[in-house]
C-alpha positions in Angstrom: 31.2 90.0 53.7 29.0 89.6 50.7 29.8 87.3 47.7 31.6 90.3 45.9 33.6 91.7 48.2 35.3 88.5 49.1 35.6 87.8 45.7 37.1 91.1 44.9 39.6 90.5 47.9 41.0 87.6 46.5 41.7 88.5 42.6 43.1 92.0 44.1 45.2 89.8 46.5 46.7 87.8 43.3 50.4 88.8 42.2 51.0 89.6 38.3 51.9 86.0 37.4 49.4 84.4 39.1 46.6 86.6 37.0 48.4 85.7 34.2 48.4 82.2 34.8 44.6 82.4 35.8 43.4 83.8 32.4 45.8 81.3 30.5 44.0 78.8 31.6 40.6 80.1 31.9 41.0 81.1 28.0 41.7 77.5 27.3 37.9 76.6 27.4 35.3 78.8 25.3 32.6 77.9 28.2 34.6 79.8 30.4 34.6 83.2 28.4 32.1 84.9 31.2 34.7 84.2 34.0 37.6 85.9 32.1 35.4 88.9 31.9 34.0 89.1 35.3 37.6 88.5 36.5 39.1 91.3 34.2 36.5 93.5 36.1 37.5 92.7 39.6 41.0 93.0 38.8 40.2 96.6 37.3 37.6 97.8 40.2 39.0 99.9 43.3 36.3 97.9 45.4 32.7 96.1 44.7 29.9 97.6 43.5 27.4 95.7 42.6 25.1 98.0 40.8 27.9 99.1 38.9 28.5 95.1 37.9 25.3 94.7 36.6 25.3 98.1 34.6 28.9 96.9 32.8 27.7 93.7 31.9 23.6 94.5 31.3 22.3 92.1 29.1 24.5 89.0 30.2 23.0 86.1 31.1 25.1 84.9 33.6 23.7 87.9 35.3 20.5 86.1 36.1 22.6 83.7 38.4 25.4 86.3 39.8 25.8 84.3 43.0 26.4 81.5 41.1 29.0 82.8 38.5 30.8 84.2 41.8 31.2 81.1 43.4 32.2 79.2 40.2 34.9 82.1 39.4 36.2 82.1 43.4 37.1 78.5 43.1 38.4 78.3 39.9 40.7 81.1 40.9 41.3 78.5 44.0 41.7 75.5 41.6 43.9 77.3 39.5 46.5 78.6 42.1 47.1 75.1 43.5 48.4 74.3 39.7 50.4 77.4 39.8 52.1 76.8 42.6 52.4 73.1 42.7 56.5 73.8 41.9 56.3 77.1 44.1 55.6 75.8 47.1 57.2 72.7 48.9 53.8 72.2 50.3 51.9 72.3 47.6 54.5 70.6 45.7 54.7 67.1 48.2 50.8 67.3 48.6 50.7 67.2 45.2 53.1 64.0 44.8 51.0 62.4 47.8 48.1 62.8 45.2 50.2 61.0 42.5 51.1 58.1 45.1 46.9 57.8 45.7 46.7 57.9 41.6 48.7 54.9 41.5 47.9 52.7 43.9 44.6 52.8 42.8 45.0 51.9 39.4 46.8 49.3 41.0 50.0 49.9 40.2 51.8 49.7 43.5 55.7 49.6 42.9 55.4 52.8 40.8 53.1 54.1 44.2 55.8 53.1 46.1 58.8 54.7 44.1 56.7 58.0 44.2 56.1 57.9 47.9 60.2 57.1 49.1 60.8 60.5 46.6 58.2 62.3 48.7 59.8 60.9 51.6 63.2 61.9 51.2 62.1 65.3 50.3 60.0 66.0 53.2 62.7 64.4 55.6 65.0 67.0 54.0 62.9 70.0 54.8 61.3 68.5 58.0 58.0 68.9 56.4 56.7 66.7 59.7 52.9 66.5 58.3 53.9 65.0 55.3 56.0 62.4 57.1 53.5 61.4 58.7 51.1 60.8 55.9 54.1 59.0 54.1 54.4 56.5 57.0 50.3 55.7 56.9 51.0 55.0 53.2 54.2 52.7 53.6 51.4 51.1 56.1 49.3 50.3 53.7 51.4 49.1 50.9 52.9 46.8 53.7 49.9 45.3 54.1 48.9 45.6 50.4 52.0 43.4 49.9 50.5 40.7 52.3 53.7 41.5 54.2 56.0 39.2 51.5 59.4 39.4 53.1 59.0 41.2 55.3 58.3 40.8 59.6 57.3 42.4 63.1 60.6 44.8 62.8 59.6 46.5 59.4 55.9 47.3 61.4 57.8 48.2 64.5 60.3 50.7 62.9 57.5 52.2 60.9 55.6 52.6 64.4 58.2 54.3 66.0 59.0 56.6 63.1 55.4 57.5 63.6 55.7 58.8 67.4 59.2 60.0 66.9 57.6 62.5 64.3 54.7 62.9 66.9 57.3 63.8 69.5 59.1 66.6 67.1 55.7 68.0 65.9 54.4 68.0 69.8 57.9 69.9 70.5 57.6 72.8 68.2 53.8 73.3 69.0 54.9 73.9 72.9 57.9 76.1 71.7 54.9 77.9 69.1 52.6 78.0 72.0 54.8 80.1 74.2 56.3 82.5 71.5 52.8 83.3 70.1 52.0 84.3 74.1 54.8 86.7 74.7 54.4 88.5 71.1 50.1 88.4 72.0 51.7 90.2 75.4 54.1 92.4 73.2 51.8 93.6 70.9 48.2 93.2 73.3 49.6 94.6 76.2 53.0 95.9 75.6 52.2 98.1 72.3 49.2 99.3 74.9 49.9 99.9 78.5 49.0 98.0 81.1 52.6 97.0 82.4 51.3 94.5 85.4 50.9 92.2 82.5 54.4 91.9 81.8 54.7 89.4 84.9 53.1 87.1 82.6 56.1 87.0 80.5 58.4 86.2 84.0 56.3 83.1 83.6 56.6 82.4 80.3 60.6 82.8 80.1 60.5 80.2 83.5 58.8 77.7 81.9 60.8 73.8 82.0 60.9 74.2 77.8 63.0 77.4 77.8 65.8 76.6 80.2 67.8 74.5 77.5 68.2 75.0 74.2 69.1 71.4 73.8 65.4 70.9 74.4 64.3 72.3 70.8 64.6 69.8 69.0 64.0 70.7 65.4 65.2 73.7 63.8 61.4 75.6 64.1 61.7 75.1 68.0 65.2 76.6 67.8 63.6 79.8 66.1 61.1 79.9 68.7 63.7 79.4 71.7 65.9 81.9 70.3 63.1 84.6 69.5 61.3 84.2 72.8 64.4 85.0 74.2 65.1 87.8 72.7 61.8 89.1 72.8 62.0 88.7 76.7 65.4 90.6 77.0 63.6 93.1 74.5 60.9 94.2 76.4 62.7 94.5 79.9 65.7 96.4 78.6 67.8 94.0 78.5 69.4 95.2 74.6 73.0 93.5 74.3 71.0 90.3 75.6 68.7 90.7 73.1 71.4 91.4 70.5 73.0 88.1 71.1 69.9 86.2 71.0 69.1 88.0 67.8 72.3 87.3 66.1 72.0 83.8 67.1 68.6 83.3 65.4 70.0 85.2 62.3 72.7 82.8 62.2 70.8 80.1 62.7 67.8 80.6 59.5 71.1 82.4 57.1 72.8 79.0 57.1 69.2 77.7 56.1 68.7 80.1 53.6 72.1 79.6 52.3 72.0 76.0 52.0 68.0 75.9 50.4 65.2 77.6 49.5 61.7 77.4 49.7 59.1 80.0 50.7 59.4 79.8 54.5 62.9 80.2 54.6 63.1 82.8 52.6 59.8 85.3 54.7 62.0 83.4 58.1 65.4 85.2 57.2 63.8 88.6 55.9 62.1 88.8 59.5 65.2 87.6 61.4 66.5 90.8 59.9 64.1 93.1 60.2 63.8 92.2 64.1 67.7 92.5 64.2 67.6 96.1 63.0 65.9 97.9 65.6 68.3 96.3 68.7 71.5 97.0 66.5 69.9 100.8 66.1 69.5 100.9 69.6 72.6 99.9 70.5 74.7 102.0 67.5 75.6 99.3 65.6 75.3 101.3 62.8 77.8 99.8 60.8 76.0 96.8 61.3 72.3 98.2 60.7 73.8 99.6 57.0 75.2 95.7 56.7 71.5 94.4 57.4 69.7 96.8 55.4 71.7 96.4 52.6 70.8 92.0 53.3 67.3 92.7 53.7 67.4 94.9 50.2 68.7 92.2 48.5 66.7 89.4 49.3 65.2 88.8 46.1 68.2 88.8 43.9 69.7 86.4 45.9 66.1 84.3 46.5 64.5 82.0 43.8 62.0 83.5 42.3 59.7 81.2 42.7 59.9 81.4 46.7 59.7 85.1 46.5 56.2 86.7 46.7 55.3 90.5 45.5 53.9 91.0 49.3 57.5 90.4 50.5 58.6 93.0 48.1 56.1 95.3 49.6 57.2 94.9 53.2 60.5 94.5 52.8 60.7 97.7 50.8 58.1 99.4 53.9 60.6 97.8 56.2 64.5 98.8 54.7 62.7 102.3 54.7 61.8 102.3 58.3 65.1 101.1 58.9 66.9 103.7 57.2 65.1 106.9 58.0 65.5 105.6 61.7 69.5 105.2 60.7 69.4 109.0 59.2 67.4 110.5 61.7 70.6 109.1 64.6 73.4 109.8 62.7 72.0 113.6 61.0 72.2 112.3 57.6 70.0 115.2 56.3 70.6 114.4 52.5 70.0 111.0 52.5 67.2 111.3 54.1 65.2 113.7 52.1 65.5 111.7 48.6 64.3 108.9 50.4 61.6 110.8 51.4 61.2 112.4 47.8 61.2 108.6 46.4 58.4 107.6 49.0 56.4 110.5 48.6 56.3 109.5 44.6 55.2 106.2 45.8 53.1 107.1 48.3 49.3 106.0 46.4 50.9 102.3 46.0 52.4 101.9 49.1 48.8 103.3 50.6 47.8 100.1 49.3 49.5 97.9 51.6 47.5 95.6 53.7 49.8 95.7 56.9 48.5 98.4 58.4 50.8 98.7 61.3 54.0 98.6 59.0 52.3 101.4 57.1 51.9 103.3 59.6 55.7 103.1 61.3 56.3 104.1 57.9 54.5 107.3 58.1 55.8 108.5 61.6 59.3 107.7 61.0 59.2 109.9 57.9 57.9 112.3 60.1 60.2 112.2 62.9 63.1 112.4 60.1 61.7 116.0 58.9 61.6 117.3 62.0 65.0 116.5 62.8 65.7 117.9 59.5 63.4 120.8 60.1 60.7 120.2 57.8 58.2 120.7 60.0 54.9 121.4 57.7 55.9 118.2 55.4 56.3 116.3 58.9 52.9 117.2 59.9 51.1 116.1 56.9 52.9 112.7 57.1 52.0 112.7 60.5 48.4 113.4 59.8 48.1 109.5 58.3 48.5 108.2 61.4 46.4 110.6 63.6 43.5 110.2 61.1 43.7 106.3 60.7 40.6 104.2 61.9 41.7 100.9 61.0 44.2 100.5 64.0 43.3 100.0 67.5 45.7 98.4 68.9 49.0 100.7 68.1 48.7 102.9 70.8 51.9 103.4 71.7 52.2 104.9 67.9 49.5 106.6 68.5 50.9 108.4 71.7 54.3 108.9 70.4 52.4 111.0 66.9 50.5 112.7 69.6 53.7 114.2 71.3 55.1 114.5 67.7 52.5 116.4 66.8 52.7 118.7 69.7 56.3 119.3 69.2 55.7 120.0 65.2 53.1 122.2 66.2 55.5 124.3 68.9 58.2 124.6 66.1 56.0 125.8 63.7 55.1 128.7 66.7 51.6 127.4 66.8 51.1 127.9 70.8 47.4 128.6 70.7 47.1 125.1 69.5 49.5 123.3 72.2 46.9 123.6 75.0 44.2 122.0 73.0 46.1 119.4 71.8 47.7 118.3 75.5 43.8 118.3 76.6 43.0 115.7 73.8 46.6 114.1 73.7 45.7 113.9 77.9 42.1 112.4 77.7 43.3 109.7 75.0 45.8 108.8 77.3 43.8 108.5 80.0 42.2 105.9 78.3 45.4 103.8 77.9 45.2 102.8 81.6 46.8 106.0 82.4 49.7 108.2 81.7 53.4 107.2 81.7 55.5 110.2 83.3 57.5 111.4 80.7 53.8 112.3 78.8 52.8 114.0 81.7 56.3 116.1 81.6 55.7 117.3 78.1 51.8 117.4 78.5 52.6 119.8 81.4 55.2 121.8 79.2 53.1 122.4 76.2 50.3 123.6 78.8 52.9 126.3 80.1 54.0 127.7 76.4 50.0 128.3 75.6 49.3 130.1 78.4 53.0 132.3 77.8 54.4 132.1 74.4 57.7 133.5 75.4 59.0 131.0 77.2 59.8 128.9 74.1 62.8 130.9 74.2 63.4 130.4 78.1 66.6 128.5 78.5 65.8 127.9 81.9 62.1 126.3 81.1 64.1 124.0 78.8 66.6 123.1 81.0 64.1 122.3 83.8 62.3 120.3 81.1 65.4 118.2 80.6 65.9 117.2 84.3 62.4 116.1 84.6 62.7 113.7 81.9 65.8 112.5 82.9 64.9 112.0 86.6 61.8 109.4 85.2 62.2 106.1 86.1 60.9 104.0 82.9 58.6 100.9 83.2 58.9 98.1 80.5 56.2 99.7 77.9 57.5 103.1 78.9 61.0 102.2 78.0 59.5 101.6 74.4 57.5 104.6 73.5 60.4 106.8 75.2 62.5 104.8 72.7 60.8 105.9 69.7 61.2 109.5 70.1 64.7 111.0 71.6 63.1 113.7 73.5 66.0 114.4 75.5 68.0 115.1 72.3 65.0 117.4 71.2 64.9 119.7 74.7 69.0 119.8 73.8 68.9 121.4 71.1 67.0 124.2 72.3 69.4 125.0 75.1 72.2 124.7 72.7 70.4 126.6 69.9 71.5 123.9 67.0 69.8 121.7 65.1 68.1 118.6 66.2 70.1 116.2 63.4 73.2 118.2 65.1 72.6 116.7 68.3 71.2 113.5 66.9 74.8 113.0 65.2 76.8 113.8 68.0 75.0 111.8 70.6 75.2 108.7 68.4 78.7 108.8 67.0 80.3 109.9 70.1 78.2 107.8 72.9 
């Protein structure tokens, strides 16, 4: 990545405020005037161009040192954002008090060091900030021994000591409770969002391991989060849903007291995802008054956050996210109304939200606004939301999105009466599959269907071809992986309301009001 680019990254990256704050203080000093402009033209350019640069500004003379004025403008950008957020973050706010304590003890004037570092101290104790601790105790070291240790004796050394490894001990606990949640989510998303199920056994040994038999052995609240999520990860991805949903509800619990009781930044992101990953099990399992209770939480985040510990990114996803959540809440319950002016209001959006870096949410986005129309039977508008995700290059690793648009597509395609396509597409649909390490059974069920309505169109309106359909997919015995792509799409529901000649959102409602 050239100079530029990464340059061009970071101002894009930079919320409102924080440009604002930028230029304030760039504007301050005259011999910074060229870095105001060259940042007002990153902030204004779709991407780099560097020709283009040099044709804006031609007859500069910081042109003759570009590389230079890049570097000089990407750290005072830097520089500047640790100022702005020196009372944003808790972080960047105790770093920035540790600083003070090293200000004044130099200059010699240790009591006021001191003073400074017990106020760092009680805040980071409060907020088990365990890296700060730690530097806090190497500077009540030193003042200890910058006192000639007046007054004081062996005990005052030995408690500092054995605060020292007791913080050791809580900062080697959560990285073993970290360790094993980042490996079953690389499994989830590596393996299980792909298909290669043999893998799972490698969460069997995860779940077994000494650390995740008691919850008594998390000892700080970040090794509660981790014992709780890995949990209900595990019960997740085997199936396991009102397991799940109890572990779930017990995290939630757990980070809404925090959130209730303070705020800082990583509370705040801690409780919008504790939500977001409650969603999902409470949709699976009809909760639905429950999933309106969450949405409605996860919509009002901000108000109810500081807005100093609320970021525009989290705006971003959390609007992606209580979108997701309630097309997939429409699409159940046949709420055909609701549904389509949210998907008026998104389609209105849709060049800013394209702009979102999470590619994956994006894209979850795009197919569930998609599955929505064609329960609603907007099957043209589906297809051209569903067209996003088929001609995306960025993602690699969402294949099980990328299997379930495939089938979408096919279906789409069938309702639209399209049947000279439906053999083309199972071919492709089949050879990307292939590729997967192999198809699950339920794909090679509708693969097999679509082949059969291309080579004899009339038997889309063969009761009998449907109802054969049906008992295939329900005589398939689902692996891990398979349970979730089957989960994204109710096909089952779809075959139904052919045979019954209603609606899909019909038969969406009365299988998840009345089950």
């Amino acid at each position: 990545m050239s100079k530029g680019d990464r340059l061009h990254r970071l101002v894009q990256s930079l919320e409102l405020n924080e440009k604002r704050y930028f230029k304030l203080q760039a504007s301050v000093q005259k011999k910074e005037s060229n870095l105001v402009k060259l940042f007002d033209y990153y902030m204004d350019a779709k991407e780099f161009d560097e020709d283009e640069l040099r044709k804006k500004f031609k007859g500069q003379k910081f042109l003759d040192q570009l590389a230079v004025t890049q570097n000089h403008l990407y750290d005072s950008i830097l520089r500047s954002m640790r100022l702005y957020h020196l009372k944003r973050s808790l972080e960047f706010s105790l770093q920035g008090m540790l600083q003070d304590v090293q200000f004044l003890y130099e200059k010699g004037l240790v009591e006021q060091s001191g003073v400074m570092l017990r106020k760092v101290r009680k805040a980071a104790l409060k907020n088990d900030s365990f890296l700060i601790i730690l530097q806090v105790l190497d500077w009540e070291s030193r003042l200890l021994s910058e006192g000639f240790y007046v007054g004081k004796d062996e005990s005052d050394i030995d408690l500092i000591s054995e605060e020292y490894y007791e913080i050791l001990g809580a900062l080697q606990n959560e990285r073993e409770y970290i360790d094993l949640q980042s490996k079953i989510f690389n499994n989830y998303y590596k393996i299980g969002t792909e298909r290669k199920n043999a893998d799972y056994k490698t969460n069997d040994q995860i779940i077994n391991q000494f650390a995740l038999k008691d919850p008594n052995k998390a000892l700080t609240f970040r090794s509660r989060c981790c014992y709780l999520n890995i949990h209900a990860q595990y019960n997740k991805i085997n199936g396991n849903w009102e397991t799940a949903f109890e572990y779930r509800k017990q995290l939630l619990d757990l980070v809404e007291e925090e959130f209730g009781s303070g705020f800082n930044r990583d509370i705040v992101k801690r409780y919008f995802v504790a939500l977001n990953n409650l969603i999902p099990i409470c949709t699976r399992l009809r909760k639905w008054d429950m999933v309106l209770e969450l949405i409605e939480k996860m919509e009002s985040i901000e108000e109810r956050s500081l807005k100093a510990h609320f970021s525009d990114e989290l705006k971003s996803r959390i609007l992606l996210q209580s979108s997701i959540a309630r097309l997939a809440m429409y699409t159940r319950l046949g709420m055909v109304d609701e549904g389509l002016k949210l998907v008026d209001k998104l389609r209105e959006m849709k060049e800013h939200l394209s702009l979102y870096h999470r590619k994956y949410v994006l894209l979850h986005l795009y197919f569930n606004v998609a599955y929505f129309l064609l329960s609603a039977g907007r099957f043209s508008p589906a297809i051209r939301w569903l067209n996003q995700v088929i001609n995306d290059t960025d993602i690699k690793t969402a294949e099980d999105l990328h299997s379930s648009t495939r089938i979408l597509t096919m279906i789409l395609q069938f309702e639209l009466g399209r049947s000279e396509l439906l053999e083309y597409l199972a071919r492709s649909t089949y050879r990307f599959l292939t590729k997967l390490e192999g198809l699950y059974e339920f794909e090679e069920i509708m693969l097999e269907f679509m082949k059969k309505i291309s080579k004899n169109d009339q038997l889309r309106n063969d009761k009998e071809t449907f109802m054969k359909l049906k008992a295939d997919l329900e005589s398939v015995t689902y692996e891990p992986g398979e349970r979730n792509a089957l989960s994204t799409l109710d096909l089952i529901s779809w075959v139904n309301s052919k045979i019954e000649e209603r609606p899909l959102h019909e038969i969406l409602k009365a299988k998840n009001t009345n089950g």
